[in-house]
MITOR-636968 format. One record per residue (C-alpha): y negated, x, z. Coordinates in steps of 0.05 Angstrom, whole numbers, padded with zeros to 5 digits, always signed. Example, Ala and Ser with C-alpha at 12.3 -4.5 7.8 and 13.67 -1.06 7.14 Angstrom:
+00090+00246+00156;+00021+00273+00143;
END
This chain:
-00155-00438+01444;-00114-00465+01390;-00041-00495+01397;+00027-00458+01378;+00030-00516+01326;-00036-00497+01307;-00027-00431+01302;+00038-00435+01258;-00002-00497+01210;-00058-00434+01202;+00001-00377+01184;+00022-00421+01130;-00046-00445+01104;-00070-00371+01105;-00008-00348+01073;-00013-00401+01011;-00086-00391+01015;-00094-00317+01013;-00038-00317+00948;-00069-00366+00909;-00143-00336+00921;-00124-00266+00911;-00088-00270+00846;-00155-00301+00805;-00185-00245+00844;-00147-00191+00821;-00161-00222+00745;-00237-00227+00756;-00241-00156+00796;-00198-00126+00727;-00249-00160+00681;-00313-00132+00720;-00285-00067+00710;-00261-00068+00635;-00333-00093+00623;-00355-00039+00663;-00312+00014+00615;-00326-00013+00550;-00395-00008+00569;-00388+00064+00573;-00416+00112+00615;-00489+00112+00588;-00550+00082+00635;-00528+00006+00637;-00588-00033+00641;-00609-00056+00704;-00599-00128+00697;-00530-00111+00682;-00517-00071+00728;-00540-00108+00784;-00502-00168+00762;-00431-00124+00762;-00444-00107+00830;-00452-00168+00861;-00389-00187+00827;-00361-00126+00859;-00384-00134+00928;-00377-00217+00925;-00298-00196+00911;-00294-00151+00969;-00326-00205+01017;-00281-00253+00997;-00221-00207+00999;-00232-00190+01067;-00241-00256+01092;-00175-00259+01068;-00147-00211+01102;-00184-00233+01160;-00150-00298+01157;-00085-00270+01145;-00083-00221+01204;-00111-00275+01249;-00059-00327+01235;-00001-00269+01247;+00028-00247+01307;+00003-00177+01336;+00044-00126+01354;+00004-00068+01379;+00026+00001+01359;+00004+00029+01431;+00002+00106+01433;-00032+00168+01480;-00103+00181+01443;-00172+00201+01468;-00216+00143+01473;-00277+00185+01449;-00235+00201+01393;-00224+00135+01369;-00288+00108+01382;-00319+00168+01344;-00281+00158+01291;-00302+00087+01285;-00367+00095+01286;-00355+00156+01228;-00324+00103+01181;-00370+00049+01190;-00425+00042+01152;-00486+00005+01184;-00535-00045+01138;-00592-00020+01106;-00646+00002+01148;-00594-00004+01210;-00565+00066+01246;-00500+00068+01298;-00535+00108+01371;-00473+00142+01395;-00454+00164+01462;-00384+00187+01481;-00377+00196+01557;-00297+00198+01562;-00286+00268+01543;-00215+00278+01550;-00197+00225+01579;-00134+00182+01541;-00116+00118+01546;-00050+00081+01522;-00068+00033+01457;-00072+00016+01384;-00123+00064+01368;-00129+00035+01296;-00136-00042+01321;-00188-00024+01375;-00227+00022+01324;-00222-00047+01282;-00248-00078+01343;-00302-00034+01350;-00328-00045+01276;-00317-00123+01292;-00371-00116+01342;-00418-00067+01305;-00419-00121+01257;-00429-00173+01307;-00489-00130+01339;-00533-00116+01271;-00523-00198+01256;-00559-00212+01323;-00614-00168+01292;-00620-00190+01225;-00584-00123+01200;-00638-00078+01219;-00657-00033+01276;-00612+00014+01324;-00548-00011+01350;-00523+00038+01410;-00446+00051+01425;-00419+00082+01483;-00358+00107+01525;-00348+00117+01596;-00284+00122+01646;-00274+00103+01716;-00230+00077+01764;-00215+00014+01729;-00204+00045+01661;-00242+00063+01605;-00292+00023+01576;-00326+00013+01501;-00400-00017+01504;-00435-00042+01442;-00505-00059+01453;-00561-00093+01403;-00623-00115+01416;-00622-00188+01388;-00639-00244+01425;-00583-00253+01467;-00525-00297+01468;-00539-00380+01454;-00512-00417+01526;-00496-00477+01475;-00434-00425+01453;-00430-00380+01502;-00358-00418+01520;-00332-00404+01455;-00360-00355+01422;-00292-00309+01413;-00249-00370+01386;-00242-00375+01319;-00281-00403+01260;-00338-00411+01313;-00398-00380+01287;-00475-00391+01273;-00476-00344+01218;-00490-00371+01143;-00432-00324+01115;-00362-00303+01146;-00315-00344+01183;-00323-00340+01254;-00263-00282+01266;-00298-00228+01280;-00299-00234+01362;-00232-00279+01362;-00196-00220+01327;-00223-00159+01369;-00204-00200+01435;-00142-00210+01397;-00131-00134+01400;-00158-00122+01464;-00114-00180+01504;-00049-00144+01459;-00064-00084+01495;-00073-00099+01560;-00151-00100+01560;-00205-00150+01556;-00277-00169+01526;-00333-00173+01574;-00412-00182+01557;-00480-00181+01591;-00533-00221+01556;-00611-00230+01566;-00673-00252+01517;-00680-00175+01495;-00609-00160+01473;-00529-00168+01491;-00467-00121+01513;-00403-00132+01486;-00356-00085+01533;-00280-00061+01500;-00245-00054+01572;-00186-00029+01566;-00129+00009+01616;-00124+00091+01621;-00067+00120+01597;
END
């Protein structure tokens, strides 16, 4: 875990960063498109086109790692309400889109039942670990989601079928910038515990050779 001093040293760094990053952006994003527009709307040729959108999509990355850095580095104040944890999940899941050649298995088993919580931070937290579960299988293949209730409260599984959580970070895996990935920044997991710990939940997972699941617990309403 890092330090309050370390915490406030990363709120100013991401602030500074994420101005001076974005506004170069912004200028390179406006150019991509005005090239797009005076191109017209006829075929573009392929070369072209492929070239724009990686300039696109290389913008988007970088934006949201960004804002990933940015949210992470601020203090979180969850905007608990009453919603259906199938709702929220569902609606996750509806808005996510999964890699090529990867497909979301969804099973909602809380019918009904509420809990008390950000629904927008832990359908954020849910993504987080969508995108955590097609990494662990080089973007491909079926990732399954589900919901149950009990006693203890309601729970969110995410399951992939990778090949199962290194011991060598098993310790810290959800703190942040630690990752084994050759793109992102290591905030995926640190941010959705984030959200679960500001809601009175937790992150739980089960691990073996054939796969891992990453469990959203979190109290009933």
């Amino acid at each position: 875990m890092i330090t309050k001093g370390e915490a406030e040293l990363l709120r100013r760094a991401a602030s500074v960063i994420g101005h001076d990053l974005r506004n170069p952006m912004a200028v390179i994003n406006n150019s991509a498109y005005f090239v797009r527009a005076k191109l017209g709307q006829a075929k573009l040729d392929p070369k072209v086109e492929k070239h724009l959108k990686i300039i696109e999509s290389e913008i988007a990355r970088a934006d949201k790692l960004i804002a990933d850095m940015l949210t992470f580095s601020r203090p979180y104040e969850p905007a608990a309400e009453t919603v259906p944890l199938d709702s929220v999940v569902g609606d996750a899941v509806e808005n996510y889109t999964p890699p090529e050649g990867g497909k979301v298995d969804l099973k909602l088993g809380a019918k009904g039942v509420n809990g008390k919580f950000d629904g927008k931070a832990i359908g954020d937290a849910v993504k987080r670990l969508l995108e955590n579960a097609f990494a662990a299988q080089d973007e491909k293949g079926t990732v399954k989601v589900a919901t149950t209730a009990g006693k203890d409260g309601l729970t969110i599984s995410v399951t992939d079928a990778g090949k199962g959580v290194d011991p060598k970070i098993a310790d810290v895996m959800f703190e942040a910038f630690m990752t084994t990935k050759p793109k992102g920044m290591g905030l995926g997991l640190a941010l959705a515990r984030k959200y679960l710990e500001g809601n009175g939940g937790s992150v739980a997972y089960e691990t073996s050779p054939k796969g891992s699941t990453f469990k959203l617990l979190l109290p009933k309403a």
